[in-house]
N, C-alpha and C positions, 0 to 999 in steps of 0.2 A: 532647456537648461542643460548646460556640459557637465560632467563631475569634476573636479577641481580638486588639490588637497588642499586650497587655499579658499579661505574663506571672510569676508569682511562685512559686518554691518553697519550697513549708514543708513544714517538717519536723517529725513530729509530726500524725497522723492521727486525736488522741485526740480525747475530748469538746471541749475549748478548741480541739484546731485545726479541727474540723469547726464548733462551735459558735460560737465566736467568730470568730480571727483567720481562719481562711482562709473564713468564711461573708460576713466584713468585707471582706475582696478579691474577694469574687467578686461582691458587693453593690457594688463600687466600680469593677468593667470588668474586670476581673486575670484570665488564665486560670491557676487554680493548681494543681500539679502539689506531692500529696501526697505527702512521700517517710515511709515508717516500717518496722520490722523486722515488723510482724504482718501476716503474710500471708492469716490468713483474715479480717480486718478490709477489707487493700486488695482481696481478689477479693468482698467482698460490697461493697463502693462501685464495684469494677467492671463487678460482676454488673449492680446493679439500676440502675447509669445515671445515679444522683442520690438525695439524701438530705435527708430533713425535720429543719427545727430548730422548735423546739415551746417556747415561751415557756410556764412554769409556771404556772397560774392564768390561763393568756389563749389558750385553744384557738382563737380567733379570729385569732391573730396567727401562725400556721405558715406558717413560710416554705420554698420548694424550691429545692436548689440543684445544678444539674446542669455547672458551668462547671469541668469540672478532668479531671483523668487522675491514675493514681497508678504511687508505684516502690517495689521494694522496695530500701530503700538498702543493702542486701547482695548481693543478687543480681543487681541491677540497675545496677552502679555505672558502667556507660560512659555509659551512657541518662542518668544522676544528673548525670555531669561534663559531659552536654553540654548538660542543662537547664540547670545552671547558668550555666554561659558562657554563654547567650543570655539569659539572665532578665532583669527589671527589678529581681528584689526575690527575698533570700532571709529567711523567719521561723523561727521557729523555738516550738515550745512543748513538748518534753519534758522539762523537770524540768535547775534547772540543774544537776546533776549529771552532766547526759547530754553536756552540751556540749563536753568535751573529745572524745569518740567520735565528734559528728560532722562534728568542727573541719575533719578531713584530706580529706574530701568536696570541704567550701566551699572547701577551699583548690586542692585538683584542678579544681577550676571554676574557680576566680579564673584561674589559670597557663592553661587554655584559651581564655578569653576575648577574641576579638578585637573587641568593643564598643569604642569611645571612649569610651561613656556609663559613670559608676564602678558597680558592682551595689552597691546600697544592702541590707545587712545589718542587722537588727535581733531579738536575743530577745528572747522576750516570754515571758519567765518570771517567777516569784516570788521575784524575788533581786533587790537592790539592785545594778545596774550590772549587768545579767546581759551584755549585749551587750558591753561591756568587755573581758569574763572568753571573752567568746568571740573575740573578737580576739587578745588573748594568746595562745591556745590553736589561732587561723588561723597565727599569727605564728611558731608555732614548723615551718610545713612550708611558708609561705610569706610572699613580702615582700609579700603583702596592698595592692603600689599599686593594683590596679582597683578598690579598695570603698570604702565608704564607710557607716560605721559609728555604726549612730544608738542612745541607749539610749532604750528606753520604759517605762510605768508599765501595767500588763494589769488588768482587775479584771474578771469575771463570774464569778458562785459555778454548779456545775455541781453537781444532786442526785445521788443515786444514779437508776443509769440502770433501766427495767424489764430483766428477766433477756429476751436474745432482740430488747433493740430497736435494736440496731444495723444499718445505717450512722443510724439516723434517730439525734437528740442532743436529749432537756431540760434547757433553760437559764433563768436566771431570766430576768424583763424587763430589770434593770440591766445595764448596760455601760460599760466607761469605758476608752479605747486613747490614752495621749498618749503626742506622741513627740517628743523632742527634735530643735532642726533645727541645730544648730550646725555639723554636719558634712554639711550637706545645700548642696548648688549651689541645686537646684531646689527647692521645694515639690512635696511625693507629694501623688496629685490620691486622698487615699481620704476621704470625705467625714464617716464614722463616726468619725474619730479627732479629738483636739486636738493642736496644733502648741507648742512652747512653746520660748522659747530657752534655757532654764535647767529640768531635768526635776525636779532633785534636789526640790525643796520637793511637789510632786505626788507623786513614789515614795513620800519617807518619807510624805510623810500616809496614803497607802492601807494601807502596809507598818506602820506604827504605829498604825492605827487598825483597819482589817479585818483585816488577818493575825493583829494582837495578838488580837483580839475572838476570831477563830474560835478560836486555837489555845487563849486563856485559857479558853472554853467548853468545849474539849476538854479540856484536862486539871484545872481543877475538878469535871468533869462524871466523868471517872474516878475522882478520889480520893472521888466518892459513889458509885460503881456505877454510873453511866447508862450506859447504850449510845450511846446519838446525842444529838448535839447538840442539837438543838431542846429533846427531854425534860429535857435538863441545865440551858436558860434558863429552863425553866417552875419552877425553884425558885428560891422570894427569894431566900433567902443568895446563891446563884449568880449571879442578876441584879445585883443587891445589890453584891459582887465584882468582876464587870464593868465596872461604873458606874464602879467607882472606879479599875481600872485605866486605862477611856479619860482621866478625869479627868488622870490621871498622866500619858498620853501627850501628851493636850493639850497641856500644860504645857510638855514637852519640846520639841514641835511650833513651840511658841511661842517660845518660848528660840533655837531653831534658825533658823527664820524669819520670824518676826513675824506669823502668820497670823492672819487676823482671831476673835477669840474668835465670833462670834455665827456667823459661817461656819463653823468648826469643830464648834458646835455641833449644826447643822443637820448637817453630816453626819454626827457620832456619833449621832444620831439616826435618818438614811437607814442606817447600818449595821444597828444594834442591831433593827432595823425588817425588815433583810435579815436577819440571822439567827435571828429569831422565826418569820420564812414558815414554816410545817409544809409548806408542798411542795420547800422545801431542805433539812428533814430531813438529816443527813450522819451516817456513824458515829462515834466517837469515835476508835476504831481507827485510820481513815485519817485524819482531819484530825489527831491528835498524833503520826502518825509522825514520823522523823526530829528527835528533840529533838535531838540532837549539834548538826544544822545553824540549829537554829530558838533555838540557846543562843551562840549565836556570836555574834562583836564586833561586827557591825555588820548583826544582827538584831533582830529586832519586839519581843525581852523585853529583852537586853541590853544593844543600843544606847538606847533613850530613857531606862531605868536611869542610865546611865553620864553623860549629860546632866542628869539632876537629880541626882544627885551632887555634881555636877562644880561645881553649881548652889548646893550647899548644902542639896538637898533632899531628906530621905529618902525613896525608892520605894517605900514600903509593899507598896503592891498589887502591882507586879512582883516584888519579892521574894517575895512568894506563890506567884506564878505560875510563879518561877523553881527555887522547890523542890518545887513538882506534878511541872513537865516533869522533875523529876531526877528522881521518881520514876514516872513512866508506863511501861507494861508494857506489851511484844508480843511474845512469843514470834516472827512472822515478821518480826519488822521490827532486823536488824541494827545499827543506831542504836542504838535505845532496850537490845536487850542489850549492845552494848559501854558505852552510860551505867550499866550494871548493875555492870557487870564492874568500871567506874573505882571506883567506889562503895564497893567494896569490898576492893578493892586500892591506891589514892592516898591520900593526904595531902588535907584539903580543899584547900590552899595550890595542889595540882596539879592538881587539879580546874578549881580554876579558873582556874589558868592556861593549862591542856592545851584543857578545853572553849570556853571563853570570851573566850581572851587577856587576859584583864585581869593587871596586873601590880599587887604590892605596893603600891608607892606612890601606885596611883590611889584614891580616896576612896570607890570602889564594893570596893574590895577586900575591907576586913571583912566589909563589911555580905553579899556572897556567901561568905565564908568561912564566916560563923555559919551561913547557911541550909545549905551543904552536910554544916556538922556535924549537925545535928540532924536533915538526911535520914539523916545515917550510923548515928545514933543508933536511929534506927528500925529504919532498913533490916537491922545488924546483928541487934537486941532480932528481929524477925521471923524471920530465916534460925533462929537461934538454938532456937527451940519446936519 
């Protein structure tokens, strides 16, 4: 470890926090101070001293990265609240779901704090306003004046790792970190990211265009039987499907913020381009986990839905997409069995108001009502044999 005056704790020691965001701070002067509950993750990044990030297809470009220390945010929690309190910057990348668990940490930091400087907070997860949602969540065990709370847009796709290669992390070439500064004094001196004063038109695009793509590959790629996604795009229909979903989200995209069509198209392009790679290969399994969360108001298949709607435009290809994900299957993944369980115990009407929030009278309401009868339709005709 170097000494540094700069100092950042993230939270989340996974492939993204190693690969990306804390590879991103320690690439930009940060010493970061890895907080997570797997202990034999942190004592093999303690073990070997530092850890290699491996660009897919560019064995040329492996970078080392020895700037950090780690805790375990269980065991370690006095070591945790006094990182905090001295920090420049807390991140975070575990899955927003995690973020209420490790809200009461940041906030034990905030109250020890004797910095004048505010600790600038920001998630960097896969959830629209994820840093928001973590503020609420500071807020309820503390009055949160020391922070200063930025939300961002994350995007690097992380393959499956080799069995055994941990601390080391493959990650694609692409990368994209912006972050909102409206709640910023200063400008963060990290040189990898983009600054932007208004985030929202950069999240939805990633969130409606990548998130849409992976998950819609994922669960078209189930209701044929692939296992991974890659082998799911290598069939026409499938591509074919895709197309037309981003087509859709475009659209909505546009509606929402006026984004340049021939830009937009370039980058459904750069995506569809990213999830073709066969060295991003991903299972199906894991990228359609959690439909409950991925079926929700103001995500990747039902929000830009609800904007062509709302539009006058029917969403064809989301509506596709929206009764795959109704019907995707994991035995371990609690989500998709409780979407099981609604399925076959709700009304569609509660369906989609329980999973989705959409209410009667919005203009997306039929159009999810039919698709969830005719999953029911199946779903029962199947148990049924």
């Amino acid at each position: 470890m170097k000494n540094t005056a700069k100092t950042a704790v993230h939270f989340g020691a996974g492939n993204i926090g190693r690969g990306f965001i804390g590879a991103s701070l320690q690439k930009a002067g940060y010493q970061v101070i890895f907080a997570d509950v797997n202990q034999d993750l942190l004592e093999k990044m303690q073990t070997q001293g530092g850890y290699r990030v491996l660009i897919a297809g560019h064995p040329d470009e492996t970078e080392f990265y020895e700037n950090y220390t780690v805790l375990n945010s269980q065991t370690q929690r006095n070591e945790l609240t006094k990182a905090i309190a001295e920090a420049d910057l807390v991140t975070t990348s575990v899955g927003a779901s995690v973020l209420p668990y490790i809200a009461p940490a940041i906030a034990l930091g905030a109250e020890a704090r004797e910095r004048k400087e505010k600790l600038v907070v920001m998630a960097c997860e896969n959830a629209v306003n994820a840093t928001d949602q973590l503020a609420e969540e500071i807020g309820k065990h503390s009055s949160a004046v020391s922070l200063a709370f930025c939300n961002t847009a994350v995007d690097r796709i992380v393959p499956q790792q080799p069995e055994g290669s941990e601390p080391d992390v493959t990650v694609e070439q692409f990368s994209e970190w912006v972050i909102e500064t409206k709640n910023l004094k200063n400008k963060l001196d990290i040189p990898s990211a983009k600054f932007v004063k208004n985030l929202k038109p950069y999240i939805e695009r990633k969130l409606f265009t990548v998130n849409t793509a992976h998950c819609s590959v994922a669960y078209l790629g189930f209701r044929k039987g692939f296992v991974n996604t890659g082998d799911a795009l290598k069939d026409p229909e499938i591509k074919k499907q895709l197309l037309a979903v981003l087509a859709e989200t475009s659209k909505a995209l546009q509606i929402r913020h006026k984004l340049d069509p021939a830009e937009q198209q370039t980058y459904i392009d750069t995506t569809v381009a990213r999830l073709e790679n066969p060295l991003l290969n991903d299972s199906i399994e894991r990228v359609g986990r959690d439909p409950m969360r991925k079926l929700s108001r103001t995500e990747r298949i039902v929000s830009p839905a609800a904007t062509l709607a709302e539009a006058g435009i029917t969403p064809t290809a989301l509506l596709l997409i929206y009764g795959c994900a109704l019907r995707f299957e994991n035995e371990e993944d609690s989500s998709a069995t409780k979407m099981h369980e609604l399925i076959l115990s709700r009304s569609p009407g509660e369906i989609v108001q329980q999973v989705s929030s959409i209410q009667p009278e919005h203009p997306l309401f039929d159009y999810l009502v039919g698709v969830v009868d005719v999953v029911q339709s199946k779903t029962r005709s199947t148990n049924s044999k």
